[in-house]
N, C-alpha and C positions, 0 to 999 in steps of 0.2 A: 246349141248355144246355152251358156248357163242364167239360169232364172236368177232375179232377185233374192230371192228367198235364200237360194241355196249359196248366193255372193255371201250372203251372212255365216253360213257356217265355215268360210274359206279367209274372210276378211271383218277387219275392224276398224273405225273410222273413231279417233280423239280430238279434241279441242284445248288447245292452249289455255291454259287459266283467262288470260288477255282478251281471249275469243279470236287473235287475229292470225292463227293457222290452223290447219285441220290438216292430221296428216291421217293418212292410209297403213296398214300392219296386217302381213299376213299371221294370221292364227294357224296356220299347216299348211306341210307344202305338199302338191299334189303336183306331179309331171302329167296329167290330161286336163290341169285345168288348164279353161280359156274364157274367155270371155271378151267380149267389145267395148270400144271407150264408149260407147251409148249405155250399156248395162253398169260401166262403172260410174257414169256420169250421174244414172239413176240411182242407183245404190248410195252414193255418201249425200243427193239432195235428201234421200227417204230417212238419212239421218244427218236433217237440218241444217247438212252444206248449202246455202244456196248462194252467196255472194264472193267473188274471187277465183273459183273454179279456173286450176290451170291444166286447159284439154292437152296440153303439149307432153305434159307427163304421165296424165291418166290414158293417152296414145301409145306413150313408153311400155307402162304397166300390159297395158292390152297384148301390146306385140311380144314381150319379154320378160312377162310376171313371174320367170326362174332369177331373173336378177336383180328382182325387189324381195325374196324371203327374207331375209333379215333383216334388215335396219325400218323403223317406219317412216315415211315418206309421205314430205308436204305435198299437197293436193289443191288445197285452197292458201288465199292469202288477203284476209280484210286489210283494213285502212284503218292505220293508230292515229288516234288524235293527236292534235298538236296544242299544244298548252296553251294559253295567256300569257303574256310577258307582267311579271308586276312594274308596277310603278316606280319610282324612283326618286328618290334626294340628293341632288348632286351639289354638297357644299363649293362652293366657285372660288373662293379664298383662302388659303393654307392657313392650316389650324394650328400646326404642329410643324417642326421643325426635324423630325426624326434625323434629316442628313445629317444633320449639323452637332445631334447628340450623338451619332454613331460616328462619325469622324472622330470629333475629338478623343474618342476611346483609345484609338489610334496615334495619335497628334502629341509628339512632345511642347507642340510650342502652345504657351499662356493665349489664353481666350479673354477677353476685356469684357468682363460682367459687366461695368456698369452701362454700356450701350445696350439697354432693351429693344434688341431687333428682332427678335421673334414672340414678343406675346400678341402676335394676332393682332395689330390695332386694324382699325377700320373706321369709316370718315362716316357721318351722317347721310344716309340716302344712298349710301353704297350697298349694291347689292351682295346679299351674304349666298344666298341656296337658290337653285331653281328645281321644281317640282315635274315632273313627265309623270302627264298619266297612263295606267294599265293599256295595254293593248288585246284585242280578245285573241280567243284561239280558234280553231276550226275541229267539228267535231268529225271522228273518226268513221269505220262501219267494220263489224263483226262478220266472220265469214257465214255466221248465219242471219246477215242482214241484218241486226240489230244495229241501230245508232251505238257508237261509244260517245259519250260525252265530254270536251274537255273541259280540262281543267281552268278557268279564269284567271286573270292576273290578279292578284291582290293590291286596292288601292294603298295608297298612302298619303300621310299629310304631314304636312308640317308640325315641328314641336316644338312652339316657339314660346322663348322663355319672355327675359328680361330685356325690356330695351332694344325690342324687333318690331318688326311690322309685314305683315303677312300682306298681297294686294287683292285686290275684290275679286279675282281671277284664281286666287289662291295655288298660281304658279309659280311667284316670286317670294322673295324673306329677304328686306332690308334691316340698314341699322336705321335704330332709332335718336341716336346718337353718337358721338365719337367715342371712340373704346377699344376695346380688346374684344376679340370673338373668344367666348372657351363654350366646349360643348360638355355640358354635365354627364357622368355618366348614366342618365337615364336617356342620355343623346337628346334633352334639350339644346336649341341652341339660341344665346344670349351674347349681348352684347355690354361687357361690365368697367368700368371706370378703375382704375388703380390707383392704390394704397400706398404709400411709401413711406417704410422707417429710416432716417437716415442716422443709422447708427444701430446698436443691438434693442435686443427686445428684453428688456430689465423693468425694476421697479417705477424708474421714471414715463416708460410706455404702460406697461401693463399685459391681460391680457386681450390680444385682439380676435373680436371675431366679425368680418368684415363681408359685405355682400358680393364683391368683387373679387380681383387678384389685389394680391400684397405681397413688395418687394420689401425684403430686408436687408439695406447698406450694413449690416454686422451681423452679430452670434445672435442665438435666441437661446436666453440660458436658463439651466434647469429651473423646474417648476413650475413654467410661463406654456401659455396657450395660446395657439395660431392657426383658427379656423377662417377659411376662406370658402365664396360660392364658385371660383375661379381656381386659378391658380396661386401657388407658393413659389417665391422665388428668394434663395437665402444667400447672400455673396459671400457670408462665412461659415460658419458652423454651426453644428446642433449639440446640448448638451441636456441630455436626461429630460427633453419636453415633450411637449404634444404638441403635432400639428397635423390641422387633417382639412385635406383641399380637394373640393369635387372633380377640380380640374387634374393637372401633374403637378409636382413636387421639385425643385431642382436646386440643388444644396452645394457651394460651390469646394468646400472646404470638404465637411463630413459630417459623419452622424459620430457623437458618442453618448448610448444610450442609458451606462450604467445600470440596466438592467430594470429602468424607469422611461415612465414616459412611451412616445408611440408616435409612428410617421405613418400618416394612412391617406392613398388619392385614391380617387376614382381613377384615375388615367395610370400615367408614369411616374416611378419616382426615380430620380438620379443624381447619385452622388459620388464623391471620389470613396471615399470608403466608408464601412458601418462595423463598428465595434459597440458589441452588447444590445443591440437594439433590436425592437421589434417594429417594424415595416410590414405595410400592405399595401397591396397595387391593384387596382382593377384590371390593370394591361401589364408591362413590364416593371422590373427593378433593374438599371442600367447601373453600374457600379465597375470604376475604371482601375479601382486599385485592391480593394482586400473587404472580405468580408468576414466578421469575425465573430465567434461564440454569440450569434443572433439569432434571431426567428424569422423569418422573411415570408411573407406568402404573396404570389403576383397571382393574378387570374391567366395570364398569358406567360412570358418568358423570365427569366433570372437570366440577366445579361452579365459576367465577372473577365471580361479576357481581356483588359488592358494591359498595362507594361507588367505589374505584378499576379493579376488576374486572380488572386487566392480566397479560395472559400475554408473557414477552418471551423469545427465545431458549432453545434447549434444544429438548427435544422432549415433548412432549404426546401418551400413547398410552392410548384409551378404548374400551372395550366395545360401547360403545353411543353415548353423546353426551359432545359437549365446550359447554360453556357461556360466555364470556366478555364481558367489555363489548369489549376491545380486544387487540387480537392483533397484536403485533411492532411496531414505533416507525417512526419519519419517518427513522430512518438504514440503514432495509432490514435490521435487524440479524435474521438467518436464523433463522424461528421455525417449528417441524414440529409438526403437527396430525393427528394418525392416528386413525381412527374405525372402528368394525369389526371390530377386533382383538382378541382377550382374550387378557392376554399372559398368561397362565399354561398358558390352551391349548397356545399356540406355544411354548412354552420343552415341555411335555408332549410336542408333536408331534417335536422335535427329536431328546428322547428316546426318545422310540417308535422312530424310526427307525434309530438309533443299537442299539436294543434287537432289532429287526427282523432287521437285519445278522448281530450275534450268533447269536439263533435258527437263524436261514436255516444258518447254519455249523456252530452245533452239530450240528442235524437233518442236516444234510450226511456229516456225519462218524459220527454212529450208523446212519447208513441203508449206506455203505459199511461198517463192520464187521460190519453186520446179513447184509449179500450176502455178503461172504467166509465168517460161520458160518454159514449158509442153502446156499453152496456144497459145503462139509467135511460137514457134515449129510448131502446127497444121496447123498456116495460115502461114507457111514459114517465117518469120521474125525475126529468131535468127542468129544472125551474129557470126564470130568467135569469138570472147570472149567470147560470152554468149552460145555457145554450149562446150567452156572451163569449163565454171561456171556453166553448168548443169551438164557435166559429174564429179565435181568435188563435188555436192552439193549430186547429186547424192550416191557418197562415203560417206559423210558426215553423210546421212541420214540411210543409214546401219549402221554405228558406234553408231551411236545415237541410234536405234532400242535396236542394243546389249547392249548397258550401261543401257538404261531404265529396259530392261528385266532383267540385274544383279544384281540394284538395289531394284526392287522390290523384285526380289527373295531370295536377304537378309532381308528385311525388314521383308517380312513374316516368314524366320526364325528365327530374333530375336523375335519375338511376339510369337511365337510358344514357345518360350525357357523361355519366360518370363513367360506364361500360367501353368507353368511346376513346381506346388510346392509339389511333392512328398515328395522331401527331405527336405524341411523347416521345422525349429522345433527352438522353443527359450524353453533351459533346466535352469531351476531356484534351485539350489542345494540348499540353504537356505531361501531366502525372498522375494517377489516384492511389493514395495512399491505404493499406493495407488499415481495419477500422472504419471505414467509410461503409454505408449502411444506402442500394438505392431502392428503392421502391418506385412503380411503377404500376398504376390503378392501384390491383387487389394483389400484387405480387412482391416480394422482396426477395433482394440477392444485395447477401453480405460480400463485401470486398476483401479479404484475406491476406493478396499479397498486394505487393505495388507494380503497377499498370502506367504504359506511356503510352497516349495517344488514343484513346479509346474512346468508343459511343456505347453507349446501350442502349436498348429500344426494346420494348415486348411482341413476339413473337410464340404460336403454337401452344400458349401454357407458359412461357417461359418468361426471362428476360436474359437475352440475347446480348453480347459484348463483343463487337467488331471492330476494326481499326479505325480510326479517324481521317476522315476527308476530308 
């Protein structure tokens, strides 16, 4: 029979990072060895197998340890934890009307603005959210009998704005009164009263900046301002303004931005088309007919495939996807397509860094006047204010520790997030014109000829150009 001892110079026993398998690996192979499932059973406890032990295969081993040389082979098999479920906010009442925008994309026939059927209204004492809390998890066991720990559900609460009411139970979120539900994009959710211009927004209005949604029965014409904590709602056009709504933006006519002015939501914006304008979206830019020599940045998608679906010149910068029928014209006029990017990350990331710098030099400079009272200290020479000004700098200098560490540890998750283009994908439903520039994260590929029907998406290093589905 073969010894312990000498199992070792025949055999090797590994453990999964996880700790929840241990497999067996011959290190040489010998036609006289043998050995018993008792000896092998000894052997991988004497290296700290002791829980999950499967005799059925270390029997195999025993009887036929010519048809285990190669590959290494599970032996043990702990017990993985099983997580926590987190908590959850499950808003009860449609917030958004997304079908009803994505339709009409499609839809030749006229939509009747003036009936307000989807801003979310809500009746006093009507419930808006209900709250579930975390459920636990069950903890695991490593094949070397070690507990695994899981993971907890993460609670959550409510984030309730304006004109809600949360219940002593803090599983419910009612209104507080009659209104509109819009949820801010910090995903507050409030309940806000609306605005309404009946006519344009000119010298006789002014400019409004209002705590709820505001509907506009006309134009809002250049040089005039329309900030809302809700939504925008505009039944005719935009010309060369500003408006910028926590909620979404929805323009029935269009944008003409003359290369002035600025349409920015927290949510969606969507209009029949945008000429010269610059737009930003926390989520989508829905846009049914043409987009034209603009800047556009959405945190999520650029939606263009209505009946004209044209994107021409300017730059195009999305989250996640861009959507169009036709991208740049037969006069190669220079159209940029960026997919990937969330630009409110990057403008964050810019500042981080900017903020970083700072830090680094504050912390520079309390950590040098920390050493010279740290010095004076040693040989007794710090008198009462400066043992004021050490124990204060002191303070100073943990605060500083913490903010450096916060900072950083955003910084690397927006670089993380940015690394991140599973989901990018530019879909071309009829044409791309030769001039057309896409980019995609950290990658660019220029478009040279004209192309029908095509996607691109990043792959291996690359950006990849396939047929459309």
């Amino acid at each position: 029979m073969t010894d312990r001892i000498s199992l070792g110079s025949y055999l090797t026993v590994s453990i999964s990072d996880d700790k929840t398998v241990a497999y067996l690996q011959f290190s040489k192979e010998d036609d006289k060895f043998k050995c018993t499932i008792e000896e092998l059973e000894q052997f991988i406890q004497h290296q700290r197998v002791k829980y999950g032990i499967d005799r059925n295969i270390l029997q195999q081993i025993a009887d036929h340890p010519e048809r285990f040389y190669i590959a290494r082979t599970p032996v043990a098999y702990g017990q993985k934890p099983i997580d926590g479920v987190d908590g959850q906010i499950e808003v009860l009442l449609k917030v958004s009307d997304d079908k009803n925008l994505k339709d009409s994309e499609t839809s030749q026939e006229k939509v009747d603005h003036k009936e307000v059927n989807n801003l979310n209204n809500v009746r006093k004492g009507q419930i808006i959210a209900k709250r579930t809390a975390p459920e636990p998890g069950e903890n695991g066991t490593s094949v070397t009998g070690e507990v695994i720990a899981f993971k907890p559900g993460k609670d959550v609460k409510f984030k309730a704005g304006k004109n809600v009411i949360v219940n002593g139970e803090q599983t419910a979120l009612y209104a507080a009164l009659d209104g509109m539900i819009t949820i801010t994009e910090k995903k507050k959710i409030n309940v806000f009263p609306i605005y309404e211009v009946n006519g344009d927004v000119d010298y006789s209005i002014g400019n409004i900046d209002f705590v709820g949604s505001v509907i506009i029965r006309g134009n809002v014409l250049s040089g005039f301002r329309v900030k809302a904590a809700g939504d925008i709602r505009v039944i005719g056009g935009v010309e060369g303004a500003e408006l910028d709504a926590e909620g979404s933006i929805d323009i029935s006519s269009g944008i003409i931005g003359y290369n002035k002015g600025y349409v920015k939501a927290g949510h969606n914006v969507k209009s029949s088309f945008i000429q010269e304008g610059h737009v930003t979206a926390g989520e989508d830019v829905i846009v049914s007919q043409s987009i034209m020599h603009s800047n556009i940045r959405a945190g999520r998608n650029v939606i263009c495939n209505g009946t004209k679906g044209l994107i021409v010149g300017g730059n195009i910068q999305a989250g996640e996807k861009v959507i169009a029928r036709t991208v740049g014209n037969s006069m190669s006029t220079v159209t940029g397509i960026e997919v990937g990017v969330v630009p409110t990350l990057r403008n964050e990331l810019a500042d981080l860094r900017n903020q970083l710098k700072l830090q680094i030099d504050h912390s520079e400079k309390t950590e040098k006047a920390l050493n010279l009272l740290n010095l004076l200290a040693s040989q007794g020479q710090l008198t009462p204010d400066r043992v004021a000004m050490r124990v204060k700098l002191n303070v100073t200098q943990k605060s500083q520790i913490n903010e450096l560490s916060q900072t950083k540890e955003r910084i690397l998750e927006i670089e993380k997030s940015l690394e991140d283009t599973n989901k990018a994908r530019v879909d071309i439903i009829r044409t791309i014109y030769g001039g057309s520039k896409i980019v995609i994260g950290r990658y660019t590929r220029f478009v040279k000829d004209t192309s029908e029907r095509v996607s691109f998406y990043y792959t291996d290093g690359d950006i990849s150009m396939i047929p459309y589905v």
